[in-house]
N, C-alpha and C positions, 0 to 999 in steps of 0.2 A: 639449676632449676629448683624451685620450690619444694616442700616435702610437702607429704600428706599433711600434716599438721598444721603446716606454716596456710596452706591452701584453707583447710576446715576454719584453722582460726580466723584466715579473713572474711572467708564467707559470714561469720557469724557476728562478724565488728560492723562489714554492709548492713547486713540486716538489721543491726540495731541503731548505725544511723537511719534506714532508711522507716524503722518507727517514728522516732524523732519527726525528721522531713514531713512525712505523715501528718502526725499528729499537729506540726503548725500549720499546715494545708488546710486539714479541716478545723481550727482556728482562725484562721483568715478568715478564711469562708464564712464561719458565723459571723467574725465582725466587718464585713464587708456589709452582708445583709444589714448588719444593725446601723451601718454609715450610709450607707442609701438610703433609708427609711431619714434617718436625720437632714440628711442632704432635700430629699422632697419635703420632708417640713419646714425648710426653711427658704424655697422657693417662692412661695407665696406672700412671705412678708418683705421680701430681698426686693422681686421686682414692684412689688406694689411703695416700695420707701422708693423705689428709680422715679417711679410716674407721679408720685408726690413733688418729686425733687423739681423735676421737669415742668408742672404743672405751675409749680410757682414761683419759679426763675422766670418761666414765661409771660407772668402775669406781674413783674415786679414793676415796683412805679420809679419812675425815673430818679438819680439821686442817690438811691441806699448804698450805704457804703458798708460793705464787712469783706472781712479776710477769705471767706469761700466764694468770693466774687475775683476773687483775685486770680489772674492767671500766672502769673510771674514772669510771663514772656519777657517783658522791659527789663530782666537780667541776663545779658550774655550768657549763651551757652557753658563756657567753658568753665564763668565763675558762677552756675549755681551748685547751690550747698543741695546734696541729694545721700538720703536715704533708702535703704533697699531693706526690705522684710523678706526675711528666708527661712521657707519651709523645708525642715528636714523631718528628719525622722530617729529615733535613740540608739537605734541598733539598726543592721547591716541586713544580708541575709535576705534583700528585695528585688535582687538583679540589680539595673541600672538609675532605679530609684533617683538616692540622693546623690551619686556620680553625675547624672543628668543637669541636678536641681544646681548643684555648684558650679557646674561648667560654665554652664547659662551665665549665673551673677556672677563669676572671676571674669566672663568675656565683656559685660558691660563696665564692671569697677575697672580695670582695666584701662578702657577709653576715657574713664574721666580725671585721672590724673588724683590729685591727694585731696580734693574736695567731695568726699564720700563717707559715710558713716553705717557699721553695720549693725542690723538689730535680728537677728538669730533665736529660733525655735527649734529645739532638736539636738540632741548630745553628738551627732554625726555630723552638724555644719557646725556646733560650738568647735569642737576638738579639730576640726579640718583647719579651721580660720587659725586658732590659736595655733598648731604646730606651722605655717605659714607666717606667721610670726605679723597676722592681720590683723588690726586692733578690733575688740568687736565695744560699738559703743553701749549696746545693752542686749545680755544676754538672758532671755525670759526662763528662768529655770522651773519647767513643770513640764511633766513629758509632754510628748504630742501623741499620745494613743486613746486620749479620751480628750475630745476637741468637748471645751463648753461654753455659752455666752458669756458666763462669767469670766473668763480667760480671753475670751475675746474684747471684752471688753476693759480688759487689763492693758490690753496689749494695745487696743486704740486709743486711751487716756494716756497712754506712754510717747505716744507718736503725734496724737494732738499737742501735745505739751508742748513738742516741738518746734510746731509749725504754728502754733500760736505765738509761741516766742520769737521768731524764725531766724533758728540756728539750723533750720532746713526747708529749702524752699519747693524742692521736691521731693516723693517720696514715690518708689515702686516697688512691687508684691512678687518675687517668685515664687511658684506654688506649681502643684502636678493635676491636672486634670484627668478624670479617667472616662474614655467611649468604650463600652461595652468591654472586650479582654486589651484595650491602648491607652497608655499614659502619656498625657503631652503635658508638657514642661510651658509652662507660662508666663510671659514677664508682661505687667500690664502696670499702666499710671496709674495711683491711688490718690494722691495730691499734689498740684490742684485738679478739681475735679474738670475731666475732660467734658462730662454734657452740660456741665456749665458754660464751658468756655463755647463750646460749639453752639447753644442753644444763645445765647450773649452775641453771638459773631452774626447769627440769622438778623436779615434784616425785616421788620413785619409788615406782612402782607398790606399794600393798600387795602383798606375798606375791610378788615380785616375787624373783626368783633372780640374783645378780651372780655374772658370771665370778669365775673363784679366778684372780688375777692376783700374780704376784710381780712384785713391781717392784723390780728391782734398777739400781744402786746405793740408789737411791731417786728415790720418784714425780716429786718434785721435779726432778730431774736427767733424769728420760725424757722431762719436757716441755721441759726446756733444748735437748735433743735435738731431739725429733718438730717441734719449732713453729719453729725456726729454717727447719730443712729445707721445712718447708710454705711460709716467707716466700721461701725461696731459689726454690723452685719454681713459685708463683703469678707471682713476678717475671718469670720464665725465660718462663713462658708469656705473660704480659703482651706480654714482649719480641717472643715469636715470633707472638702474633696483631697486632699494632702491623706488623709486618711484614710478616706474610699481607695486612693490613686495604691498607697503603699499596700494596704493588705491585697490590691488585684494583682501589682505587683510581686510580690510574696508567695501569696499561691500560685503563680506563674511558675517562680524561679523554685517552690517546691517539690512543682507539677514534675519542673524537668530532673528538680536531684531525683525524685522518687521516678522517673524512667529509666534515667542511669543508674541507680543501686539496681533496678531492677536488669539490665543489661548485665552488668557487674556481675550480678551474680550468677545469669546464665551463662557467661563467660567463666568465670570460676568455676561452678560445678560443673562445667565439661570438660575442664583441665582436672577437673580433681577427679571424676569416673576417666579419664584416661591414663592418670595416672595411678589410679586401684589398678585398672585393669591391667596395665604393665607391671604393677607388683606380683597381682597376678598369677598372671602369664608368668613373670619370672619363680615365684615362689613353686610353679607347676612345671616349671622346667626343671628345677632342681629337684625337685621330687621325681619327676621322670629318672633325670639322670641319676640321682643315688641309686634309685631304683632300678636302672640298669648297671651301676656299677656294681652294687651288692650281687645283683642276679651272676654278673660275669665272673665277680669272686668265687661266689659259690660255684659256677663252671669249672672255675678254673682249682679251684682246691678238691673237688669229684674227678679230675682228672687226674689231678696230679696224684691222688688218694689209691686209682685206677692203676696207675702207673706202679705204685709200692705196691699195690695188690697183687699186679700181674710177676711185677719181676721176684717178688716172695713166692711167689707159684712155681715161677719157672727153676728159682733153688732148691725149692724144695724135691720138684721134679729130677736136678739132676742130681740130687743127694740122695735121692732113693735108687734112683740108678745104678751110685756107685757104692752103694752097699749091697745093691743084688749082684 
């Protein structure tokens, strides 16, 4: 069993992680608020580049030819060349965060045999891939704790370059979504763009009336434009709910260290006052007991004292006897 010491001193190693724990809780927490505020500002330009997007697919004139028009379907499954963008996180310490976020992309890379390439954000999926001994085709080295357009648009000119060239003919986004205190884990097509293809597949309504649209320079060139900007911004958001998702995350899993230290340590300080009080106890027995045993000494040496007093008496008595 434990000694006092050994007890105090762990009580007092809890408690200082459970400052720690603490103290990144309410860390989180401010930058949660401050990834939400980002996340809502950038709602409004997100869906409004969708309804742009939509608005002018739908009004396109017969003929245009460009590569966002492109669906790739006319490539066998098996032999298209596909990219995956994964969102992690730099450090640990999130519960099932980025556990989640790589399970997901190992279960799809998996199914697609060695025509896969990976592009990685996050010191937690770089070093997973690499010790896996999985090649990573580009790994964007800048944390992911401060999501910025600027970065996002790094990261979309990386992956355009791609599919312009097309040494990848599809590409999809793992990323973590957050609803109120749940994180969902996300795998969604980024290229080619699916409401092109579906909005392309519609066939138009008889009698059906089209916007009078100029499309200058030409239609061509407006999607060069509009679709880029929609990847830069999906990314941007990716970025900033990956962000929102980890610190809910976070303050989650430090919600619960700092319930367990706090367990811990009523658990420990009731082993530790049970074991004062048996010292105790025991240090008050022994004090009793000396304290009987000196008591009975001295009984016993008053007695025995008695004894040499009486039987000196009684010599005395018959020595005077036998000299009367």
């Amino acid at each position: 069993m434990a000694t006092i010491k050994e007890i105090r001193d762990r009580i007092n190693s809890v408690n200082d992680t459970r400052k720690i724990t603490n103290a990144m809780y309410l860390i989180s927490s401010t930058k949660l608020r401050k990834a939400r505020k980002m996340l809502t500002d950038t709602e409004p330009f997100f869906f409004s580049t969708i309804a742009m997007i939509k608005r002018v697919v739908s009004n396109l004139p017969e003929g245009v030819d460009n590569i966002f028009l492109e669906s790739r379907l006319d490539i066998p499954e098996k032999e298209r060349r596909k990219g995956y963008i994964i969102f992690t996180d730099d450090k640990g310490l999130a519960g099932a965060f980025n556990h989640d976020v790589l399970s997901v992309a190992e279960e799809h890379i998996r199914s697609d045999g060695d025509k896969w390439k990976l592009f990685v954000i996050g010191e937690v999926g770089r070093f997973h891939f690499l010790t896996k001994n999985m090649p990573i085709e580009e790994s964007f080295m800048f944390t992911s704790q401060n999501p910025t357009l600027h970065r996002a648009r790094k990261i979309a000119a990386e992956i355009l370059d791609y599919y312009y060239s097309r040494q990848i003919d599809e590409f999809y986004i793992v990323y973590t979504t957050v609803h109120g205190t749940t994180c969902e884990t996300r795998f969604e097509k980024l290229l080619p763009l699916d409401i092109i293809t579906d909005i392309r597949k519609k066939s138009l309504t008889p009698g059906a009336i089209l916007d009078e649209f100029l499309m200058e320079p030409s239609p061509s060139a407006i999607l060069d434009n509009i679709v880029p900007n929609y990847i830069t911004g999906f990314i941007y958001g990716a970025l900033v709910e990956s962000f929102c998702s980890v610190q809910s995350s976070r303050m989650m899993a430090m919600d619960a260290a700092n319930k367990n230290a706090e367990k811990m340590i009523s658990n420990l300080q009731r082993t530790y006052n049970r074991q004062r009080q048996a010292m105790i106890t025991q240090e008050i027995t022994e004090v009793v007991s000396g304290a009987k045993a000196l008591k009975r000494a001295k009984m016993q040496k008053a007695a025995k004292n008695d004894q040499i007093l009486r039987a000196g008496d009684a010599k005395y008595i018959d020595e005077t006897r036998t000299h009367l």
